[in-house]
Structures are given as structure tokens and as C-alpha cells.
N, C-alpha and C positions, 0 to 999 in steps of 0.2 A: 362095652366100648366107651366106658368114664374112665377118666383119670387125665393125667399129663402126659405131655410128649417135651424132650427137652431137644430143642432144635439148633442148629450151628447156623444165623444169619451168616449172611457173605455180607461184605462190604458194597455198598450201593443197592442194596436192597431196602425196602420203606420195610415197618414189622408189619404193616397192615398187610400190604402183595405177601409175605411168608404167610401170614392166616388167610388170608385167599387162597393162595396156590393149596398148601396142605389141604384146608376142608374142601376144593373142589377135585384134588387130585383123588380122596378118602371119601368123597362122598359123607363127611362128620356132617349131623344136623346144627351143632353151635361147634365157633372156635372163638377163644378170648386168648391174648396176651395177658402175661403176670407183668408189664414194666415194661417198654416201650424202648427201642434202641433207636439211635438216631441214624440214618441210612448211610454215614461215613462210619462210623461203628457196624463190629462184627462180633461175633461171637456168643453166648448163651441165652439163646430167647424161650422162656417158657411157654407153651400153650398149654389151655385147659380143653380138652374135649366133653364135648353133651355134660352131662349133669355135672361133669369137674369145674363147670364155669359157677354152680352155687358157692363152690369155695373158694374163687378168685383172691377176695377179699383179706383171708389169710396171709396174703404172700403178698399183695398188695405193698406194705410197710414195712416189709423185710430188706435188711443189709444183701449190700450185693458186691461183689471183688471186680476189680477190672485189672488188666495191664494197661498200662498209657506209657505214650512215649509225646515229652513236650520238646518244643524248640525254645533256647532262649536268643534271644534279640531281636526277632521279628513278631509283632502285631500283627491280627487281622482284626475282620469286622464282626467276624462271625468269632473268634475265640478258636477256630480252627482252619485247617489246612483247605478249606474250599470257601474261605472267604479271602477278600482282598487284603493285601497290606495297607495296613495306616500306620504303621511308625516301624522301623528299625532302630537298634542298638549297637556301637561297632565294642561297647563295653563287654571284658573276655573274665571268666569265672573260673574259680579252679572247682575240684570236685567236691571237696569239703564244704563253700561258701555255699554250692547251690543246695547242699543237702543239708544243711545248715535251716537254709530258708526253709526247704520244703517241708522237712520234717516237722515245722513250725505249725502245722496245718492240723497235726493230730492234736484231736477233740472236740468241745463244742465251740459253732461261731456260728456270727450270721452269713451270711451268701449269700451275693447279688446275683439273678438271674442273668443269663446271657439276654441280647437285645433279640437273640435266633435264638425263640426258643417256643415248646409249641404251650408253653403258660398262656392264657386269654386275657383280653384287656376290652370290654364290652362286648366278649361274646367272639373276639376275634382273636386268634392265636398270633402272639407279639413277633412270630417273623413275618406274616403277611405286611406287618405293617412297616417292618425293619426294610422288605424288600421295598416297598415303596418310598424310602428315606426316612421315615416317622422312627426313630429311636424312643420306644416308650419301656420310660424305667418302673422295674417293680419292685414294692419294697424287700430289701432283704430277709430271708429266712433261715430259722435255725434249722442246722445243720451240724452231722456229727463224721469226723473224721477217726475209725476206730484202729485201723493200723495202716502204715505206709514201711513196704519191703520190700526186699530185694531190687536196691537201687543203683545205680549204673550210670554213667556218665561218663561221654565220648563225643566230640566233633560239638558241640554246644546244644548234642541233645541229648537231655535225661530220660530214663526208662523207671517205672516203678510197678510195683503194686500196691492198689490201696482198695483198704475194705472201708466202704460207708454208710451212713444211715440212706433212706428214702429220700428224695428230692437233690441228694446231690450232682451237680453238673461239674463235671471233670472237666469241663473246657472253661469253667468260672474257676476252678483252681490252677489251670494253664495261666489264664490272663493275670490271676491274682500275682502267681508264683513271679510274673515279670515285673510287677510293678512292686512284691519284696527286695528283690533284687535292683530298684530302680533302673530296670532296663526294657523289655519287651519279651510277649512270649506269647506262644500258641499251639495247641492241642494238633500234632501230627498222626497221633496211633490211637486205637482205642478197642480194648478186647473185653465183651464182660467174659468171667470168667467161673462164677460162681453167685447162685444165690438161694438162700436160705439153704433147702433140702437141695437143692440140684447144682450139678457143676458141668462145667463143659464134657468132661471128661465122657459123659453118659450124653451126652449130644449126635443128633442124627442129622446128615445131609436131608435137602429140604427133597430132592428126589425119593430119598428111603424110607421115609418116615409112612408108616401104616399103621393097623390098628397092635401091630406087633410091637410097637414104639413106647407103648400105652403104658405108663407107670399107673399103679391102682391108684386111688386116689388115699388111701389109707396110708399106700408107703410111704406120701410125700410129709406126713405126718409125725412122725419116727421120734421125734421128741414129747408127744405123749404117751402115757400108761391106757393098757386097751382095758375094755369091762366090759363082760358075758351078759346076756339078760337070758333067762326061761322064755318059753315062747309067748305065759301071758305077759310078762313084763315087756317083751318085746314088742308087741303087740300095743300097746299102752305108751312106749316112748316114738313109736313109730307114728298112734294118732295123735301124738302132741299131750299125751296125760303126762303128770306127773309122778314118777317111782320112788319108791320111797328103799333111803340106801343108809342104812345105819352104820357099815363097816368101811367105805372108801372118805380119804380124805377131799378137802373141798378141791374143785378145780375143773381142766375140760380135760373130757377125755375120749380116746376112739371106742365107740359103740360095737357090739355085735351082739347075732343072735346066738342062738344055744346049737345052729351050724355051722356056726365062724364067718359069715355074712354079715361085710360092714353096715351097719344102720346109718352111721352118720357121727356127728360129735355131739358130745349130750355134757353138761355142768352141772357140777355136784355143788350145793350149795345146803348150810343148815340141814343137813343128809338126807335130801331130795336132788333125785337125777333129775333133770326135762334137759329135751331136745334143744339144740343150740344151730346147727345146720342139720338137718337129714339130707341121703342121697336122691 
């Protein structure tokens, strides 16, 4: 009962309640989130089950695809559709200009965090302080915008996908995208949709999900080369010795015994294995 579970948030759900509900419904001893959805957002929340949370860290900084749907001419406070308006635009776009602008987005740049956002500012996450009126800015970060597709525009709202690095905030590209256009905008839809190893597609209702759910923890790996050890070798990577591997080139790789029983990931470096995460 290790591995992941790739789960279908609903809209209006916090990720926290979806890792409450699953581990008290399953009875799981640990649950972690891979990346945190914001409860107006829906769609692809990974969990790590029992010892899958030692690999959290992996997926941590992995790109992830969303659908978004923005409105142009309207402003809020929040960068999306549950915060108030602060400006309108009655300025009308055709579909070219806006994908023009948008398109503008892919690669690197820095990004200003939204004002609601759960980034901390002495210990305090920056909406608490937004709800109280305190508008506290953080400084911009880089950020990478690596494709933006299948794009759509109808009634002054645009529909995309876009694949990004870690830290991107898709409602900081809503707000940006208005003020390319010097008009106004804001984040009305938001689906992830994919990330890293896992995509929607292989997502469970938050009622279905059991230990039948449970992706190994090896599969979610699938872009490394796997490596057999004997049972003394095994043995040895398991209590943290070092093996010694003259034929594999350098790099990390998924572990097993001489039963096909994942060990862990182990790094080949100067043609010595050690252990990198065990299970």
C-alpha cells in the first residue's frame, strides 16, 4: 500500500480536505500532496501514500499542463473569478491581437505573485493579509512558460492550454495578459491537467479512490533505466553501503532485487551505486 493515487479535485474543494477525506476514508497511515490546487481550481491532484511521501520531493518541481479559461476587460482583486472587480475595460479584441499577446508568455520571465496567494510574508501566507486589506508584494520570480495550445476565443473569453515550470500562477498570467493588452483580465476556469508521470486521464473520483488506486511507486518513475542487484549487493544498497558497478553509465536509477522488488533509487557515480531514496 505505497505508491500514488492520481485523484480528480472538484472545484471548491481545498487539497488539504481531498487528503483528509482519501486517508480517513482508506484508513492510509501518511497522505502528501505533489503541488497544491487552489479550491477554485479542479482537476489533477497527485497524492503520495505511506512510504510514497519519501519521494514527494521528486515531483515537487515538475512541469504541470492546465486548461484555463481568461476573461478580458474585467479586473479583480484576487486575479480570479471569486474576487471583486477593481477595473473594467469596454476595449473589444479581435482573436489574433489577443493570441498575439498571449503567446508572448512562452519562455523564461519573472512573475509577480498574486496578492492571494498562499506564498508567506513573516510566517504568514500573503492572502491572510490581502483579506485583511494589507496588499503585500513579493518580489518577482523566474518562471518558465514551455507551450501554450490549442487556443480559442469567443464572447471576450479566451480558452488555452499551457504547460509550465513549478511556481507558475496562471491567475498572474490572467492579470498580466490584461494589462498586455492594456485593458483588464481575469482567471475564470482552471483544470490541471497533467503533470510529470500523471495526467488526468488516470484520475479517480475522491469517493473511488482505495488501495486499488495505488500506482507503485516505481511506475511513477518511467523515465529511468531500472538495475538488478544479487542478494549480497542488495543487501548492501539497502543498508546504505556502497556497490561498486563498473558496467552502468553515471546517473539515478530504479533499484531492484534479484526478485524484481523495488529497493529504491540508487546513483551511479565514478562506477559506484549508493542509495539516493530507499522505500
Amino acid at each position: 500500500m505505497n505508491g500514488f493515487i492520481s485523484v480528480y479535485k472538484p472545484k471548491g474543494y481545498s487539497s488539504n480536505k481531498v487528503v483528509q477525506e482519501i486517508k480517513k476514508n482508506n484508513n492510509f497511515k501518511k497522505v502528501g500532496h505533489l503541488g497544491t490546487l487552489d479550491p477554485m481550481a479542479q482537476g489533477l491532484l497527485v497524492l503520495a501514500i505511506n512510504r510514497a511521501t519519501k519521494f514527494s520531493s521528486y515531483f515537487l518541481n515538475s512541469n504541470k499542463t492546465y486548461r484555463a479559461k481568461v476573461q478580458i476587460g474585467t479586473a479583480t482583486d484576487t486575479d480570479d473569478a471569486e474576487g471583486k472587480v477593481i477595473k473594467t475595460s469596454s476595449k473589444l479584441f479581435s482573436k489574433e491581437e489577443v493570441e498575439i499577446a498571449l503567446m508572448s508568455f512562452v519562455g523564461k520571465q519573472l512573475q509577480e505573485p498574486p496578492y492571494f496567494s498562499a506564498l508567506k510574508h513573516k510566517g504568514k501566507p500573503m492572502y491572510k493579509y490581502a483579506r485583511e486589506g494589507k496588499l503585500i508584494k513579493k518580489e518577482p520570480r523566474e518562471i518558465e512558460i514551455f507551450l501554450i495550445e490549442n487556443y480559442y476565443f469567443k464572447d471576450s473569453v479566451c480558452s488555452f492550454d499551457i504547460t509550465c515550470s513549478k511556481g507558475t500562477y496562471i491567475r498572474s498570467i490572467a492579470r498580466d495578459l490584461g494589462k498586455k493588452l492594456e485593458s483588464a483580465a481575469h482567471l475564470i476556469f482552471l483544470e490541471r491537467t497533467k503533470q510529470d508521470f500523471f495526467s488526468l486521464a488516470q484520475s479517480n473520483d475522491i469517493g473511488s479512490c482505495s488501495y486499488k488506486s495505488i500506482i507503485d511507486i516505481d511506475k511513477a518513475f518511467s523515465n529511468l533505466k531500472s538495475l538488478q542487484l544479487d542478494s549480497i549487493n542488495s543487501n548492501k544498497f539497502s543498508n546504505g553501503a556502497i556497490v561498486k558497478d563498473p558496467i552502468n553509465q553515471d546517473g539515478i536509477y530504479k533499484v531492484y532485487n534479484s526478485m524484481s522488488t523495488f529497493l529504491g533509487l540508487g546513483l551511479i557515480e565514478n562506477k559506484a551505486l549508493k542509495s539516493k531514496q530507499l522505500v
